[in-house]
C-alpha positions as CSV (number, residue, x, y, z in Angstrom):
1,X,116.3,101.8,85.4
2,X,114.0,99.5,82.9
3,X,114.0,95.8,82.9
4,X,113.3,93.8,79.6
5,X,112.1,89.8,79.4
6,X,115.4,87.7,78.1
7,X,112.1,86.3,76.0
8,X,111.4,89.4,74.3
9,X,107.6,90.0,74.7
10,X,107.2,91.0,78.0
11,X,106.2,94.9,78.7
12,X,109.3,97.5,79.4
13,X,108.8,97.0,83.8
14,X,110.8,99.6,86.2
15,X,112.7,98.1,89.4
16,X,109.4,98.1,91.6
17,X,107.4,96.1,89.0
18,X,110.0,93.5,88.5
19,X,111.0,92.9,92.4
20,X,107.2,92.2,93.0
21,X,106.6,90.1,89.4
22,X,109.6,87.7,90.2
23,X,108.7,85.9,86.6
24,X,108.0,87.7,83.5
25,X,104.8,87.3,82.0
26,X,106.4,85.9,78.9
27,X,107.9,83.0,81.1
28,X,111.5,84.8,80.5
29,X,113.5,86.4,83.2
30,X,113.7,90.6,83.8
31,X,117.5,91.7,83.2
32,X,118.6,95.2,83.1
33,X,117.9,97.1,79.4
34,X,121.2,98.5,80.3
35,X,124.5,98.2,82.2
36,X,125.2,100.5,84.7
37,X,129.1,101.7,84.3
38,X,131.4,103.0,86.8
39,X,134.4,104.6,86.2
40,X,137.9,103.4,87.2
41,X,137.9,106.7,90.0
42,X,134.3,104.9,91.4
43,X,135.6,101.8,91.9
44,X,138.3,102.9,93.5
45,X,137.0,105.1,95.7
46,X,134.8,101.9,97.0
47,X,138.3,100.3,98.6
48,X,137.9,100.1,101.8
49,X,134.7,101.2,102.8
50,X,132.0,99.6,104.6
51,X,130.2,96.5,103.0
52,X,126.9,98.5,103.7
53,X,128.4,101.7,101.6
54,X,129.8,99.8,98.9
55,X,125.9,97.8,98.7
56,X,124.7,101.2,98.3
57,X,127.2,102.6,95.6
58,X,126.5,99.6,93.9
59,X,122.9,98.9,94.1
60,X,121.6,102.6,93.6
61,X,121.9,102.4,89.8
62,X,120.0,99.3,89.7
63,X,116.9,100.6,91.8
64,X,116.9,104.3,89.9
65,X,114.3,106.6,91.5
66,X,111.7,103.4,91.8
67,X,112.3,103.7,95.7
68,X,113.7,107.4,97.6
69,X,117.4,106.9,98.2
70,X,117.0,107.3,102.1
71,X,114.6,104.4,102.7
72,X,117.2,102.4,100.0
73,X,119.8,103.2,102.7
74,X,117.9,102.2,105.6
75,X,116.8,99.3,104.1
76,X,120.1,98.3,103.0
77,X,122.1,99.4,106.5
78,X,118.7,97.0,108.4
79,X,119.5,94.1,106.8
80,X,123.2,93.6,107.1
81,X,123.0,94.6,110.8
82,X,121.9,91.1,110.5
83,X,124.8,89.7,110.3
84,X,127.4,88.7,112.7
85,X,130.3,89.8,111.2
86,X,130.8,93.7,111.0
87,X,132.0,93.2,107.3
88,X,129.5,91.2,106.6
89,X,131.6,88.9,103.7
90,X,134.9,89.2,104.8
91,X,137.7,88.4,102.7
92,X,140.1,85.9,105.1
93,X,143.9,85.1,104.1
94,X,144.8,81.4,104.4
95,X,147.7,81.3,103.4
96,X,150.5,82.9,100.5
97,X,148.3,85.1,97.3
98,X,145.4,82.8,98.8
99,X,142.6,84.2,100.0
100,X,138.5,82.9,101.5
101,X,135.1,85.1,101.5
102,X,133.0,84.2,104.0
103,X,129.8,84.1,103.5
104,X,128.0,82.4,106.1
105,X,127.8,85.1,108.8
106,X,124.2,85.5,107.8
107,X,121.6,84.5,110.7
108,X,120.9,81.2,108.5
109,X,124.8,80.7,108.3
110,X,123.9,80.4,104.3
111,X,124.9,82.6,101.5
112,X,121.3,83.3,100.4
113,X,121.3,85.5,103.4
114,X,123.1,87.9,101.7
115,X,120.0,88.7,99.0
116,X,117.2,87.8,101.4
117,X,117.6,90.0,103.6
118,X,117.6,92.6,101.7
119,X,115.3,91.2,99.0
120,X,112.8,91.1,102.0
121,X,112.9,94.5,103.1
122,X,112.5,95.7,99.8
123,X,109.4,93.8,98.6
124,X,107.8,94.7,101.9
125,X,108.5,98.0,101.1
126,X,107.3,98.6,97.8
127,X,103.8,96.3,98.8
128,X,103.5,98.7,102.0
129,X,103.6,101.7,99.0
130,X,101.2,100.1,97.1
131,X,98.8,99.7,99.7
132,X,99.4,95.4,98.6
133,X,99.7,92.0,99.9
134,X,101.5,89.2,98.0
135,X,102.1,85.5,98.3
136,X,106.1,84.8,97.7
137,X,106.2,81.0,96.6
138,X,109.8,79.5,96.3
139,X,111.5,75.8,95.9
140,X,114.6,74.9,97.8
141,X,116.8,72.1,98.2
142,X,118.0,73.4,101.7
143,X,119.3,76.8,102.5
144,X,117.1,79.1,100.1
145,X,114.1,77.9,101.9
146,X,115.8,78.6,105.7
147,X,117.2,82.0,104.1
148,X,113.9,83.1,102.7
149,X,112.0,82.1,105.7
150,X,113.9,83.6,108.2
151,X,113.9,86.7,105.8
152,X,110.2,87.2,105.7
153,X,109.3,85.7,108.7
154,X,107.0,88.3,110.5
155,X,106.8,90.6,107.6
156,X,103.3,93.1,107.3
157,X,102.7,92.6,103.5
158,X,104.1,88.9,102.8
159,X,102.8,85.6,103.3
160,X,105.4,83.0,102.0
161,X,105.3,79.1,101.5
162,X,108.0,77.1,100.8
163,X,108.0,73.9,99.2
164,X,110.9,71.6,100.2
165,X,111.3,67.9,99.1
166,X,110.0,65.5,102.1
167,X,113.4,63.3,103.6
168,X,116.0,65.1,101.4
169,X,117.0,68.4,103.2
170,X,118.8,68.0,106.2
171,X,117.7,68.0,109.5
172,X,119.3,71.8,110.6
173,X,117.7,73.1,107.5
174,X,114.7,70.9,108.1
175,X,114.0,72.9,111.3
176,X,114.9,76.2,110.1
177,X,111.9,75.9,108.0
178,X,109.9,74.3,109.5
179,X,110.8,75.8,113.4
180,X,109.3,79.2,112.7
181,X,105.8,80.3,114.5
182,X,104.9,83.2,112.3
183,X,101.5,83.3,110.9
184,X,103.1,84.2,107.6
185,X,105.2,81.3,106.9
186,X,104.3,78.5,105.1
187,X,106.8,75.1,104.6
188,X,105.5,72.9,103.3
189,X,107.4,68.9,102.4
190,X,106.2,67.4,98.8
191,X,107.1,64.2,98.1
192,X,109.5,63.9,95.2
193,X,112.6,66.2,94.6
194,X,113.5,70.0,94.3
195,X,112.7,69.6,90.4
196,X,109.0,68.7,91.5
197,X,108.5,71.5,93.9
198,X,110.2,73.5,90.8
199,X,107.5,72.7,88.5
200,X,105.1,73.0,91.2
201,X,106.3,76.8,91.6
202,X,106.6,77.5,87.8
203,X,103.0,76.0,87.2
204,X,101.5,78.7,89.8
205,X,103.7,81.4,88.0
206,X,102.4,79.9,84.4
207,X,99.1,79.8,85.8
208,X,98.1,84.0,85.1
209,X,94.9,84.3,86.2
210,X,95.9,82.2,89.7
211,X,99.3,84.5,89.8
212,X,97.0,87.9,89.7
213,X,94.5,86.5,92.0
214,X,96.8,85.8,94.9
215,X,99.7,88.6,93.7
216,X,102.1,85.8,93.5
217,X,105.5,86.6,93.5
218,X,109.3,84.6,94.0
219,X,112.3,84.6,95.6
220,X,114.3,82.0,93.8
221,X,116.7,83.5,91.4
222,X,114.2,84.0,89.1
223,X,113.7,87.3,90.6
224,X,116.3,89.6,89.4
225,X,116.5,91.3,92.6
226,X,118.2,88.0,94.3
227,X,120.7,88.5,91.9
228,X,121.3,92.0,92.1
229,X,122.1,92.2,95.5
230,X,125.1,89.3,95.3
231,X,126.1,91.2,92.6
232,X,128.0,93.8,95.6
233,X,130.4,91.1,97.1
């Protein structure tokens, strides 16, 4: 699978490339060149499996050959053992033709889990390939910043800082970031709001010569990978 810049300039990248990139070098975002397509017998033979299989089914298009299918499937079965649900989203009736997915059975109790924990396993991967150590920057408002850090906490390849605006996250979300003893995690309170410590993060990424220096790489969903894996539920 190739990715192309929605700006146009960037190089062709493969999966790998644009996992550890995050941002395009044009400033534009990596989407697929093209669609993956199931057929109607695909999809249907999905019903009722595992979340875990269905991530896999659904995924393995996305990553091609950039990483063996039987690390992709022990990365993928790792990081929703996670969670504390066995379907991981579960779809809940509450009433009559109305139905609720859950998604906070993560071990942040946020949606993000659902990417970062994958996202995670996959970067570390790929680095631990590539003989590589990279810097993941990221800007939250609240629950990407507990997600991502709980994610990468511990992690060989990765160090990550996370910038969070001082006095307006709350105070759960405050200690999920900031409650974590691993040398690799950084979080770190700017005064101002999340659109400053967004410009902050997009300066570093603008910034090429910084970016190559320090192998910077995001988590927002700027990298197409976050994206691709909420893609399954």
């Amino acid at each position: 699978m190739n990715y192309v810049s929605t700006r146009g300039t960037a190089p062709v990248a493969g999966f790998s490339d644009v996992l550890l990139a995050g941002l395009a070098r044009d400033g534009g975002l990596y989407v697929p060149q093209e669609w993956p397509q199931f057929s109607a017998a695909e999809i249907r033979a999905m019903a009722g499996k595992p979340y875990g299989e269905v991530a896999k089914a659904v995924l393995a298009p996305f990553v091609g050959d950039a990483i063996a299918g039987a690390d992709f499937s022990r990365m993928v079965d790792e990081a929703y053992a996670t969670f504390r649900h066995d379907a991981v989203t579960p779809l809940v009736q509450a009433g009559p033709n109305h139905f609720v997915l859950e998604l906070f059975h993560g071990p942040t109790l946020a949606f993000k889990d659902v990417a970062m924990q994958l996202l995670a396993r996959l970067m570390d991967h790929v680095l631990a390939e590539r003989g590589l150590r990279a810097t993941i920057v990221g800007a939250t408002s609240g629950d990407t910043g507990g997600a991502a850090i709980e994610a990468f906490r511990g992690r060989s390849n990765t160090d990550i800082f996370i910038l969070f605006p001082h006095g307006k996250v709350s105070p759960v979300q405050q200690r999920q970031m900031t409650g974590v003893s691993d040398a690799n995690v950084h979080a770190l309170a700017v005064e101002g709001n999340f659109d400053d410590c967004q410009a902050l993060v997009k300066a570093m990424f603008n910034d090429h010569a910084f970016r190559d220096q320090v192998q910077l790489s995001g988590v927002n969903s700027i990298n197409w990978a976050r994206i691709m894996a909420q893609i399954v539920y």
